[in-house]
FIDO-777339 format. One record per residue (C-alpha): x negated, z, y negated. Coordinates in pm, whole numbers. Layout:
% FIDO-777339
> X, Z, Y
> X, Z, Y
...
END
This chain:
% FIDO-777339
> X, Z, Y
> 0, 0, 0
> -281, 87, -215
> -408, -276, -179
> -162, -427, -250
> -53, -241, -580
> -410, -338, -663
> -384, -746, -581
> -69, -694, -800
> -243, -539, -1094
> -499, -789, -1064
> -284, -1103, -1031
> -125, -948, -1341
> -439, -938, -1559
> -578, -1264, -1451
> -212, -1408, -1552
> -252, -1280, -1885
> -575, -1399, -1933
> -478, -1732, -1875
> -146, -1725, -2088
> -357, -1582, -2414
> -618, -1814, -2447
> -635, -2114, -2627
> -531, -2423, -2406
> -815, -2627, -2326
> -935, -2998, -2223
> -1271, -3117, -2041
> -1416, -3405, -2136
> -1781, -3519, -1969
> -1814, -3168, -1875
> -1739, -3025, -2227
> -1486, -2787, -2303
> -1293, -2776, -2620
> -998, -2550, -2718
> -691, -2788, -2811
> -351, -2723, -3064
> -94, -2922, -2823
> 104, -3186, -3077
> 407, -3287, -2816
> 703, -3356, -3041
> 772, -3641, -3266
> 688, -3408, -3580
> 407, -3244, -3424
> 236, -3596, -3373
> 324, -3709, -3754
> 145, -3431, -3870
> -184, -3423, -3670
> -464, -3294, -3842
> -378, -3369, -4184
> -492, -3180, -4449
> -725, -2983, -4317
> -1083, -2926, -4462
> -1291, -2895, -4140
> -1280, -2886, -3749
> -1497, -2675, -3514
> -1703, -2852, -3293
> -1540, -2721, -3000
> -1193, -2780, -3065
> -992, -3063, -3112
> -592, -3122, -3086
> -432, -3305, -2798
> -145, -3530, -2836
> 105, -3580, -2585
> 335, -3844, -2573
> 637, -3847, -2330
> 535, -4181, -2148
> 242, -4400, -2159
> 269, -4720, -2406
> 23, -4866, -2650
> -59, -4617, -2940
> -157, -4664, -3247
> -273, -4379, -3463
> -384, -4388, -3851
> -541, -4143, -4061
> -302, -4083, -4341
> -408, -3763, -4557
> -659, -3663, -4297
> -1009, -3546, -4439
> -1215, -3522, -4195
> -1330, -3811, -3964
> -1231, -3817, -3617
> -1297, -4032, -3258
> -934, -4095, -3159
> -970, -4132, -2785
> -734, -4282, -2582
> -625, -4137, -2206
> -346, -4323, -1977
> -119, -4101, -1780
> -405, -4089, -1517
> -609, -3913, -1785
> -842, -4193, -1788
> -1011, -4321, -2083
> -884, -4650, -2220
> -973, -4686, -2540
> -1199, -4547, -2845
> -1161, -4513, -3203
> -1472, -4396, -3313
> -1592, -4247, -3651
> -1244, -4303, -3808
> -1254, -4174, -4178
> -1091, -3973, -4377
> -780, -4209, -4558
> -566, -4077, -4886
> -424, -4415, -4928
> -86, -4279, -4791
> 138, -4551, -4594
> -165, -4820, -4651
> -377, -4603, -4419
> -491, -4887, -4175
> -350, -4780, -3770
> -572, -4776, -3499
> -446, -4882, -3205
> -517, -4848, -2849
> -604, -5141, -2670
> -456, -5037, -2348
> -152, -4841, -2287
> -195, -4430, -2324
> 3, -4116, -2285
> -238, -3893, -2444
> -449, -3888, -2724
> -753, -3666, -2814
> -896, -3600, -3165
> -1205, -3455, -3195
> -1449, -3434, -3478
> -1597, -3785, -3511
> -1904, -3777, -3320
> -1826, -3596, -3052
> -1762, -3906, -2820
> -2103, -4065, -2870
> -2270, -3737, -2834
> -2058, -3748, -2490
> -2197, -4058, -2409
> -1823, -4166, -2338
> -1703, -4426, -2133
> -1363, -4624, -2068
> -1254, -4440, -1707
> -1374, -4089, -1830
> -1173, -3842, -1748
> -965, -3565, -1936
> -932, -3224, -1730
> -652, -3070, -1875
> -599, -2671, -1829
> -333, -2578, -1600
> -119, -2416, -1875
> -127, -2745, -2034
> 22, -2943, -1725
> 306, -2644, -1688
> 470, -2732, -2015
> 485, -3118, -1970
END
C-alpha cells in the first residue's frame, strides 16, 4: 500500500511538472519554449509588436489542416525565419531573415512553397545556425499534441 501511495504521489508531481512548463518544440536537436497561436486571431497577431525574442523561444502556429501558407510581417520588429512544417512535421519550406515591415497591408507575404499545417517563427538566424534542411523534423511536446 505504501508503494503505491508513493507511485501516486509521484505520477502526481511529474504531471505537474509537465502541465507548468512552457510548451516546447525540437528542431535539429534544439529546444525552444513556444507561445501556441491556434485560432484565427491568435495567428493575425503573431509576434507583432514586440521589441525582442529570446534565442530559445519562438511561437508555433497551428493551423487546423495543411494548405499552402503564406505569412507577412506586418508591424513585426524583429526579423524572423518563418519555417514551414506539413502535417508530418516535416520541413517544406523556409523564409529566412524576413525583416521587420511597418508598411501595414503593403507588407509583402511569404508564402510556403509546399503545403503546411504548422508554422515556426524563430528569431531570424536561428535556421542557418541549425543548418536546416527541407525534411527536418519538428518534435513537438506531448502537451502540445493533447490540445490539437
Amino acid at each position: 500500500m505504501r508503494f503505491a501511495v508513493s507511485l501516486y504521489a509521484c505520477v502526481l508531481l511529474l504531471a505537474g511538472c509537465t502541465t507548468t512548463g512552457k510548451p516546447w518544440v525540437e528542431l535539429a536537436g534544439r529546444r525552444y519554449a513556444v507561445e501556441l497561436a491556434t485560432t484565427d486571431a491568435q495567428r493575425e497577431r503573431g509576434l507583432m509588436f514586440r521589441q525582442s525574442m529570446p534565442s530559445d523561444q519562438g511561437m508555433l502556429f497551428i493551423h487546423d489542416r495543411e494548405e499552402p501558407q503564406a505569412y507577412w510581417m506586418k508591424n513585426t520588429l524583429i526579423p524572423l525565419d518563418i519555417l514551414y512544417f506539413d502535417s508530418s512535421r516535416k520541413l517544406v519550406s523556409q523564409q529566412r531573415g524576413t525583416p521587420p515591415c511597418s508598411l501595414g497591408d503593403a507588407c509583402p507575404p511569404y508564402p510556403s512553397i509546399a503545403p503546411a499545417r504548422y508554422v515556426l517563427e524563430l528569431n531570424a538566424g536561428q535556421a542557418a545556425a541549425l543548418h536546416l534542411q527541407d525534411g527536418t523534423e519538428l518534435r513537438i511536446d506531448p502537451q502540445i499534441a493533447a490540445v490539437q
